[in-house]
ROTIMAR-710635 format. One record per residue (C-alpha): residue in three letters; x negated, y, z negated. Coordinates in pm, 1 decimal, always signed. Layout:
N
NODE,rest,x,y,z
NODE,ala,X,Y,Z
...
This chain:
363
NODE,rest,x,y,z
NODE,unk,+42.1,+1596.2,-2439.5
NODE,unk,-250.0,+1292.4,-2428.5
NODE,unk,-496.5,+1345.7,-2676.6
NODE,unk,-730.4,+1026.1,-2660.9
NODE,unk,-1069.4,+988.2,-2828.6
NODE,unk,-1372.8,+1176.7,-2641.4
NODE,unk,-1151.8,+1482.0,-2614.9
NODE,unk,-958.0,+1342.9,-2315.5
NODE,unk,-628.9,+1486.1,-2320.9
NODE,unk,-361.3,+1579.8,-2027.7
NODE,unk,-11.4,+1606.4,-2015.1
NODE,unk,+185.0,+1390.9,-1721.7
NODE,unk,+506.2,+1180.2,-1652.0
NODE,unk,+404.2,+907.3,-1455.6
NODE,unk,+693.5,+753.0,-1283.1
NODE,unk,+653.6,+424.3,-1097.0
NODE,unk,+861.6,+166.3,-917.9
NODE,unk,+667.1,-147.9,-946.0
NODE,unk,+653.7,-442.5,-657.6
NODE,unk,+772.9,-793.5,-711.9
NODE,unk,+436.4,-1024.0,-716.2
NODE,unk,+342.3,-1234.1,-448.7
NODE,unk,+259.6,-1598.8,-586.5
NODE,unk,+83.2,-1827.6,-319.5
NODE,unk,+208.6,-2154.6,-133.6
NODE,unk,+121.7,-2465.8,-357.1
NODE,unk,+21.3,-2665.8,-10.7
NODE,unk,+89.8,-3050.3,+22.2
NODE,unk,-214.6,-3318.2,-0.2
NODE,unk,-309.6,-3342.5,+361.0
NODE,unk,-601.6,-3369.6,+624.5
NODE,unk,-594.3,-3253.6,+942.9
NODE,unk,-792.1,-3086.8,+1272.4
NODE,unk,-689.3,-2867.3,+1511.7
NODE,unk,-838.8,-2831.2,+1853.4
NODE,unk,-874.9,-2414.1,+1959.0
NODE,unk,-761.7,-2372.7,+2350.5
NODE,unk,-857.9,-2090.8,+2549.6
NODE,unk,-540.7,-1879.9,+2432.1
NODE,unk,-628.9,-1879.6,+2110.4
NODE,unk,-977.4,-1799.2,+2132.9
NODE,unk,-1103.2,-1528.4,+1950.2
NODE,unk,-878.2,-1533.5,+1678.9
NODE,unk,-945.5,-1498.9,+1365.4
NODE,unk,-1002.4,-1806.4,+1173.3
NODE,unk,-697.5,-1757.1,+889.9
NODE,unk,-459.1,-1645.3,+1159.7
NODE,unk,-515.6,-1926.7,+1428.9
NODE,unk,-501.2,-2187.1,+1141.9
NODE,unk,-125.0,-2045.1,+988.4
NODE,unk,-29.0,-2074.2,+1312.8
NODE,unk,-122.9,-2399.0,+1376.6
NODE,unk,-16.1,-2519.2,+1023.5
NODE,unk,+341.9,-2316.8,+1075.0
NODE,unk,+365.5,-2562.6,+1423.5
NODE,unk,+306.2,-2878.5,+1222.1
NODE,unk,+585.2,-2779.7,+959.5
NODE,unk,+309.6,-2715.0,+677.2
NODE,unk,+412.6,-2351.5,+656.1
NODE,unk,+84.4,-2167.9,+453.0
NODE,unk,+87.3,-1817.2,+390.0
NODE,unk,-229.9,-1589.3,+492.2
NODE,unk,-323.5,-1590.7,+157.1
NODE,unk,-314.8,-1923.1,+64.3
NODE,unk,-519.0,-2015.2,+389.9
NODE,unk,-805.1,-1731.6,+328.4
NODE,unk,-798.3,-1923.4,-37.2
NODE,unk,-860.2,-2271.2,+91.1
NODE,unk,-1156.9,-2132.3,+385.5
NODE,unk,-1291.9,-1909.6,+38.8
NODE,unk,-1294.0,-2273.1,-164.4
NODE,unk,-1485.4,-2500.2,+100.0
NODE,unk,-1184.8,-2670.4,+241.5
NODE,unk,-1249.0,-2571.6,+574.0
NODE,unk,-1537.8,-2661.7,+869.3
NODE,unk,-1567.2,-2571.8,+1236.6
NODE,unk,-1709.8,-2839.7,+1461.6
NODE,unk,-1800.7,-3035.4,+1115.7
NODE,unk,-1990.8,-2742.5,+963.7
NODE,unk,-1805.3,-2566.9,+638.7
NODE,unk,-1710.6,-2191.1,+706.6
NODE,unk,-1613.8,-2026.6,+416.8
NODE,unk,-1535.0,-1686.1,+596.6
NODE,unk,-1178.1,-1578.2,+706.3
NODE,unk,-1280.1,-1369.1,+922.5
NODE,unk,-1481.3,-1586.7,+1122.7
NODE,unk,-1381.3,-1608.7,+1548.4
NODE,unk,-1284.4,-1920.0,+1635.7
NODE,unk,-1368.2,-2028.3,+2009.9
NODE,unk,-1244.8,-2281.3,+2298.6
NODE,unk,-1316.1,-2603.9,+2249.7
NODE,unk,-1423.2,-2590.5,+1861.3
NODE,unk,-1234.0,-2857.0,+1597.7
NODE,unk,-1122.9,-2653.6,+1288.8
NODE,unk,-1072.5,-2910.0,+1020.6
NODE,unk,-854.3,-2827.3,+701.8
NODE,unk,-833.3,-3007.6,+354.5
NODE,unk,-567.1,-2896.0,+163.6
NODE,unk,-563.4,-3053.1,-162.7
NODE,unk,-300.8,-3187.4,-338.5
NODE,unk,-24.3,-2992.1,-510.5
NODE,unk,+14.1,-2896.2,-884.5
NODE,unk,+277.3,-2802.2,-1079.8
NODE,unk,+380.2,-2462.4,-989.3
NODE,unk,+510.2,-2372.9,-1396.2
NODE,unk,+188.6,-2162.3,-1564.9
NODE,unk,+125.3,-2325.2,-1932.1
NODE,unk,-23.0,-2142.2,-2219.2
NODE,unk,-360.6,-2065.9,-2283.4
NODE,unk,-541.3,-1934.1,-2556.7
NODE,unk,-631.9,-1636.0,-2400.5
NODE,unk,-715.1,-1305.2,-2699.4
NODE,unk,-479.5,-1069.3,-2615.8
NODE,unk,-458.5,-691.9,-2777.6
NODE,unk,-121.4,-686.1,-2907.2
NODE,unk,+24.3,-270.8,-2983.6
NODE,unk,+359.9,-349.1,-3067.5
NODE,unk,+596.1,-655.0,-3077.8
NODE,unk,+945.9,-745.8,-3153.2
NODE,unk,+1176.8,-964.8,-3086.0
NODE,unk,+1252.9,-844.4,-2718.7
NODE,unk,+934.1,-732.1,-2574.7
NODE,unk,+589.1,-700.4,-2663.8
NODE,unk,+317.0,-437.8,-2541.9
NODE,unk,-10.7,-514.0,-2480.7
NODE,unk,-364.6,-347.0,-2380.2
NODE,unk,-477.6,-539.3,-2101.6
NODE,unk,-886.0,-571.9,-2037.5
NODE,unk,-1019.0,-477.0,-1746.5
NODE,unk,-1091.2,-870.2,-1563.7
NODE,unk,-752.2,-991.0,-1624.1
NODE,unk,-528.7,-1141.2,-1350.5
NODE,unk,-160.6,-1079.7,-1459.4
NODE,unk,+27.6,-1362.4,-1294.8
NODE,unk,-112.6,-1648.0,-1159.0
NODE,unk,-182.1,-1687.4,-766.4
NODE,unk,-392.3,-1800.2,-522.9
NODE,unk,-783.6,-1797.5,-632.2
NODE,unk,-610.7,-1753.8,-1016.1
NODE,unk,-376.6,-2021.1,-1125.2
NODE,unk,-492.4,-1979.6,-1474.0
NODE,unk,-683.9,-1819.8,-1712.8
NODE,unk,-390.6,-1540.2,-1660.2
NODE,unk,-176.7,-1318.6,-1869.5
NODE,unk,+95.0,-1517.3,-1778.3
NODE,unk,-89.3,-1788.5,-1953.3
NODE,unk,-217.0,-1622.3,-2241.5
NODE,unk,+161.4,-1482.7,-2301.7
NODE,unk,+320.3,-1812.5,-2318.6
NODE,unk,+41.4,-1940.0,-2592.8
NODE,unk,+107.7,-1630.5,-2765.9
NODE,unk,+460.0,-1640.4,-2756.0
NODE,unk,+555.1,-1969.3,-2756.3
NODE,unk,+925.8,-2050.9,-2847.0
NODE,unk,+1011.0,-1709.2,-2855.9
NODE,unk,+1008.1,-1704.8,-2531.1
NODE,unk,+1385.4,-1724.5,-2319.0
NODE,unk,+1447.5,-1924.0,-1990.5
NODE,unk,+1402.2,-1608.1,-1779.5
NODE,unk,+1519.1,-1740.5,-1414.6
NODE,unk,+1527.3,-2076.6,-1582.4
NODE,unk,+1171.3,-2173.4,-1659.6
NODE,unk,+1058.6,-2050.4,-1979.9
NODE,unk,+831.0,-1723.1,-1929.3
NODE,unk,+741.7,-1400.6,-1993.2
NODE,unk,+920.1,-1157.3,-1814.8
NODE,unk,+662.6,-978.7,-1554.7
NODE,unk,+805.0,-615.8,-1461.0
NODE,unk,+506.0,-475.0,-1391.5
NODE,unk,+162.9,-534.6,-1340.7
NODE,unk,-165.2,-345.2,-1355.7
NODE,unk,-442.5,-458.5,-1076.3
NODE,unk,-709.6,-738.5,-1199.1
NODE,unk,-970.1,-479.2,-1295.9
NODE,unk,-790.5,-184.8,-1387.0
NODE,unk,-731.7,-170.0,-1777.0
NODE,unk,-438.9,-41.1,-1975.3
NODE,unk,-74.7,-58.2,-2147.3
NODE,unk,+155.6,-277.2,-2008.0
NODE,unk,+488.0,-444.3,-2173.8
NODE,unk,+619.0,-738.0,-2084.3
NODE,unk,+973.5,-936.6,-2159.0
NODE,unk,+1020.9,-1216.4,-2428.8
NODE,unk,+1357.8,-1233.6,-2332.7
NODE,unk,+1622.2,-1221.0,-2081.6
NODE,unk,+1817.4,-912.2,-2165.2
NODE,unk,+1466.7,-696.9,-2210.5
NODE,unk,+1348.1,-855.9,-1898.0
NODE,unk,+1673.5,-747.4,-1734.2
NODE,unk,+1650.7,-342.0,-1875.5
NODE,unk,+1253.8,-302.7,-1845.4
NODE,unk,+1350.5,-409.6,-1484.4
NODE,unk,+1618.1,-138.7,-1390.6
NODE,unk,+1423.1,+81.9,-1586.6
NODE,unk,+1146.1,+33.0,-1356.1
NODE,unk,+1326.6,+16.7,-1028.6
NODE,unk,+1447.5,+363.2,-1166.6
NODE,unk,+1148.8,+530.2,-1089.0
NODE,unk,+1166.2,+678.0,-1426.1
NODE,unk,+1432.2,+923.4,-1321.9
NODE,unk,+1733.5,+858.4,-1546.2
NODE,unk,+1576.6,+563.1,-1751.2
NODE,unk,+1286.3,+743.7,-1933.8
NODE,unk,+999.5,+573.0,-1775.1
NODE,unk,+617.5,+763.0,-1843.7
NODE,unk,+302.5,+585.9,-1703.5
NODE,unk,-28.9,+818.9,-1749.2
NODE,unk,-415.3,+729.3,-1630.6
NODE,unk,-755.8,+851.4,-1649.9
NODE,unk,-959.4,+762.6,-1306.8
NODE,unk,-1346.9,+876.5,-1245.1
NODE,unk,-1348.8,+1023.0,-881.1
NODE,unk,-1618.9,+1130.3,-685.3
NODE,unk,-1683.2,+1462.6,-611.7
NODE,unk,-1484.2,+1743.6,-763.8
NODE,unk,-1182.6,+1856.5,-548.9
NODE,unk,-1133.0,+2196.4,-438.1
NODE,unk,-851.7,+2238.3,-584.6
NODE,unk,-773.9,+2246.0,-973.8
NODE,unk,-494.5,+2032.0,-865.9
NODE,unk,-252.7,+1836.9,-575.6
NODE,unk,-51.7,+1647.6,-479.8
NODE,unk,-80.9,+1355.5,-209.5
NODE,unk,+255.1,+1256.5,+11.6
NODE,unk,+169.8,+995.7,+205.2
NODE,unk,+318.9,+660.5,+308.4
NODE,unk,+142.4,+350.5,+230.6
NODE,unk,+152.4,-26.2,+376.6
NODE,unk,-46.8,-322.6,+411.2
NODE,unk,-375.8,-269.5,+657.5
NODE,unk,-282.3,-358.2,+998.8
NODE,unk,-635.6,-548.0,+1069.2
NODE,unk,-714.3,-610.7,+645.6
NODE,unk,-370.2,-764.6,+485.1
NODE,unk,-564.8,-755.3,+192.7
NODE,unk,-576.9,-343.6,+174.8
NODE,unk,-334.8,-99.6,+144.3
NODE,unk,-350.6,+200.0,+395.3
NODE,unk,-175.9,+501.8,+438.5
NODE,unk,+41.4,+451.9,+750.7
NODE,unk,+341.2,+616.2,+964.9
NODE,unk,+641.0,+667.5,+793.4
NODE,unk,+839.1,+392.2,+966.1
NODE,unk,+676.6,+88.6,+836.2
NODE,unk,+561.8,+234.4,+527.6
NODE,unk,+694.3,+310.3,+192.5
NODE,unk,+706.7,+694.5,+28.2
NODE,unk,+427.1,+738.2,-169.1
NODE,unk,+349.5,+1043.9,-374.6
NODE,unk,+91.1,+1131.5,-633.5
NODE,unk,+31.3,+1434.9,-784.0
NODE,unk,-327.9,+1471.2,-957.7
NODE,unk,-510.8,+1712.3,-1240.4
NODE,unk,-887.2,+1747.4,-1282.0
NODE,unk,-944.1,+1701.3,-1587.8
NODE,unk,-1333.3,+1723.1,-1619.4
NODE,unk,-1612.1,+1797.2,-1369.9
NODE,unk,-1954.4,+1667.0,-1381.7
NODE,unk,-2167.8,+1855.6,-1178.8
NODE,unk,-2068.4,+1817.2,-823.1
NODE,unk,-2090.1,+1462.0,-839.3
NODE,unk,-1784.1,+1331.0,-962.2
NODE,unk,-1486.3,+1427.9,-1187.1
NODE,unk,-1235.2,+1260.5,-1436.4
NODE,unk,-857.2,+1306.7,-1301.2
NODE,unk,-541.6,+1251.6,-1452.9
NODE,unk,-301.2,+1116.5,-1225.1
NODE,unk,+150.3,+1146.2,-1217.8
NODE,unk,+290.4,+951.3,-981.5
NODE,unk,+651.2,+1007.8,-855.8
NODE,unk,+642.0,+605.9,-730.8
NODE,unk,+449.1,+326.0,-801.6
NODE,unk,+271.5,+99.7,-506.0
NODE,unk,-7.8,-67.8,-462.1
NODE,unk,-307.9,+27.7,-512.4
NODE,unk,-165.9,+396.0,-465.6
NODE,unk,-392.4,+575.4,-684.8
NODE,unk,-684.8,+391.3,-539.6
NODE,unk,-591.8,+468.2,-221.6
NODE,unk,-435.3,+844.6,-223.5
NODE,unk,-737.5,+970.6,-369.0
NODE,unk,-956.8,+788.8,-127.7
NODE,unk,-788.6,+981.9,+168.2
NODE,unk,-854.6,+1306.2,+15.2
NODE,unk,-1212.1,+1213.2,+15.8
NODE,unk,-1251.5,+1115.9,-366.7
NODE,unk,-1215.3,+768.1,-395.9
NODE,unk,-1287.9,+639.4,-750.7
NODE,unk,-1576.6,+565.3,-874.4
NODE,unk,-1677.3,+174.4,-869.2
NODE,unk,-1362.2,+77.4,-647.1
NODE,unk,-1546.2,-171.2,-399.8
NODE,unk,-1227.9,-165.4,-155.6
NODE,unk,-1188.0,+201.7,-151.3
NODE,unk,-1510.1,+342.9,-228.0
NODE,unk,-1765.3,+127.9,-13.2
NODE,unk,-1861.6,+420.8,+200.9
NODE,unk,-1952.7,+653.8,-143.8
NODE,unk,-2224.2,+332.8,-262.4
NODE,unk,-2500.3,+551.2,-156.6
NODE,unk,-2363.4,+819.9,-387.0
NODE,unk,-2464.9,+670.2,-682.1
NODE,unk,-2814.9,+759.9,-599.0
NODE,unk,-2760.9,+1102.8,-656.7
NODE,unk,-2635.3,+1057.6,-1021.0
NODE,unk,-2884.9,+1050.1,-1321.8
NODE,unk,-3009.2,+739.9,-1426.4
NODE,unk,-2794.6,+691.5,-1754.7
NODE,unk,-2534.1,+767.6,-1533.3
NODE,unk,-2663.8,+524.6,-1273.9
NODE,unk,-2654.1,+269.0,-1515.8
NODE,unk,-2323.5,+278.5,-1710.7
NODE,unk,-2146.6,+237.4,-1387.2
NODE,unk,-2340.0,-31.2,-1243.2
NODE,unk,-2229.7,-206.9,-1615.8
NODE,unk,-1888.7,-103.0,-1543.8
NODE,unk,-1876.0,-300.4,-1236.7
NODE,unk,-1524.8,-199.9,-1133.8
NODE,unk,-1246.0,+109.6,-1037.9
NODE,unk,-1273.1,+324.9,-1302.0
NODE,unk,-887.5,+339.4,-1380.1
NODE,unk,-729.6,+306.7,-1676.0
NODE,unk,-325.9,+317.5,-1755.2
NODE,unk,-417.4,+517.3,-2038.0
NODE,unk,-46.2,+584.8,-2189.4
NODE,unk,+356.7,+421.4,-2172.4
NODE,unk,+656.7,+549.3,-2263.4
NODE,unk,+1003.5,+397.1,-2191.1
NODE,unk,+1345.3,+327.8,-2391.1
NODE,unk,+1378.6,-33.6,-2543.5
NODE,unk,+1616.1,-204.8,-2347.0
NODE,unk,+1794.7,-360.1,-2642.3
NODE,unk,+1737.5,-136.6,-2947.3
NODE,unk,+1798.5,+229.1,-2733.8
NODE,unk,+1472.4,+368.8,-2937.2
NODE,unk,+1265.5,+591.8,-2748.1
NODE,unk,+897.0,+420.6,-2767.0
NODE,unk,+546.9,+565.0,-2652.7
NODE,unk,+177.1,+400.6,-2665.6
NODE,unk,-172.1,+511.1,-2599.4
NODE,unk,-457.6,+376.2,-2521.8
NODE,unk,-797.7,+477.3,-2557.5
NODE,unk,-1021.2,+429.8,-2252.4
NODE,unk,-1238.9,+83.3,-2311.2
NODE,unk,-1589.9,+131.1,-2382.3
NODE,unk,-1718.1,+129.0,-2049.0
NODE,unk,-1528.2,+407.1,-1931.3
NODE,unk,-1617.1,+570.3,-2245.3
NODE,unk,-1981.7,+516.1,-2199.7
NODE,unk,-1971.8,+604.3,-1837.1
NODE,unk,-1784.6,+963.3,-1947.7
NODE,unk,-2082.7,+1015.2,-2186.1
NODE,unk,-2365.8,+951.2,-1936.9
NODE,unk,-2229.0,+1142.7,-1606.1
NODE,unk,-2144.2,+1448.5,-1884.4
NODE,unk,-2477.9,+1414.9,-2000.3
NODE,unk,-2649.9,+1438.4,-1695.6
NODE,unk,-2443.7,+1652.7,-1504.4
NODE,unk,-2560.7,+2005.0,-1417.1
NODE,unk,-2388.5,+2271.5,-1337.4
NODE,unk,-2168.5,+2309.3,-1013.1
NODE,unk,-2139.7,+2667.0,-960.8
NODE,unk,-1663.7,+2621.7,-1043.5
């Protein structure tokens, strides 16, 4: 059982495979146009111009172009555009600066981190909520990744032959919460099959707190649905058919209802993808409260809460998600370890004000 401060407590074994991350193209120093034809008019702007780099034998992802167009390094006709999404037509001259590469090995950065427990092997931390985990495109430092290898320094192994912290999974830029990470090879090696294990064999529990709004029907549920990348948004996750998506399941517990407005949920998930809690509670109609991916169509909700309320989660200014507990077995020692985390202060603030002001909802 969770017992955190507040009075927030649940019990839940959170299983969850974790995905390998996606690091951006590096790009070579180059300037060049590309003339649109009347095929390729009305494409998006990021699609026609991987397609036209991919022809020249520059070979950008998606993401590294909608980084560059984001930065100023593209203009249509002369004039900068700085949206991906923007139509391209016939005729127009896209123009592209790519600037020149970097060195593609993160370097340490003194970065505070909150350290709960470190040996040898491993280390566990208590990531803030604002904190990219690896470097990629739009991040390539200011990282955990960076603040790990200042912190760690020679302790560090050659994982994969650069020396690093191991990355075996990863929490989303503004969600807060317990993570570990490898120092060397041989922990990096058992946190990963411990991770691919789902949890089944290997001893793996991940727990969260999430504010959702509206208060299910339900006391509890379970969601089993596929998920996969958006087929119009690559940058969202959607639930889609079976066949090009990957089993999803989470099962969820309220855990506090305030009013009819919104509730705090504990979530156990029997696998771990993207943005899965974000997303599975969004298509049961209570997408979390401050998620501006998931949640854009509940903005107007916020109206309805009190004005304390109203407040503490305009400060929060993100999901309200938090990995609020970790369990696993240390790959090297055998011991059976388990950490908890507190929610941060916005969370806890934002608990306070909606409990506050809630009235009740007739449960």
């Amino acid at each position: 059982m969770l017992a955190l401060a507040g009075g927030w407590s649940f019990g839940l074994t959170v299983k969850e495979e974790e995905l390998a991350l996606d690091v951006a193209d590096a790009g070579e120093p180059l300037s060049r146009a590309f003339h649109v034809d009347q095929r390729r008019a009305g494409e998006r702007l990021d699609r026609f111009l991987a397609a036209e780099t991919s022809a020249t034998g520059a070979s950008l992802s998606r993401t590294r172009l909608k980084a560059l167009i984001e930065a100023g390094a593209v203009t249509v006709d002369g004039a900068l555009v700085a949206d991906a999404n923007f139509s391209v037509r016939a005729g127009q001259i896209i123009g592209l600066e790519i600037p020149p590469a970097v060195d593609a090995t993160p370097w340490g950065e003194d970065i505070p981190l909150n350290v709960v427990f470190e040996d040898a092997h491993l280390l566990v931390i208590d990531k803030p909520a604002g904190l990219v985990v690896h470097p990629a495109a739009g991040h390539p430092t200011g990282t955990l990744v960076n603040a790990l290898i200042a912190h760690c320094g020679e302790s560090l192994s050659g994982i994969g032959g650069v020396r690093r912290p191991g990355i075996v999974h990863r929490l989303d830029k503004d969600t807060s919460g317990l993570m570990v990470v490898a120092k060397t090879d041989l922990a990096h090696q058992g946190l990963a099959r411990t991770f691919a294990d789902h949890g089944k064999t290997l001893g793996l529990t991940r727990e969260y707190f999430c504010f959702a709004w509206g208060v299910p029907a339900r006391p509890s549920g379970v969601v089993d649905a596929p998920l996969g990348r958006h087929a119009i948004d690559r940058e969202k996750i959607a639930i889609v058919a079976a066949a090009r998506g990957r089993h999803a399941v989470t099962h969820w517990r309220i855990v506090e209802r305030f009013g009819a407005e919104a509730s705090l949920i504990a979530c156990r998930l029997e696998t771990g993808r993207t943005h899965q809690i974000r997303v599975h509670l969004a298509s049961i109609g209570h997408p979390l409260l401050g998620d501006p991916v998931y949640g854009q169509g509940f903005k107007s909700k916020a109206a309805r809460l009190p004005p304390a309320a109203q407040a503490a989660l305009k400060a929060l200014g993100r999901q309200a998600l938090h990995a609020a507990a970790l369990g696993f077995v240390h790959p090297v020692t055998g011991e059976s370890l388990r950490f908890e985390s507190a929610p941060p202060r916005d969370m806890q603030e934002l608990r306070a004000a909606l409990a506050a002001g809630a009235t009740p909802s007739g449960d």
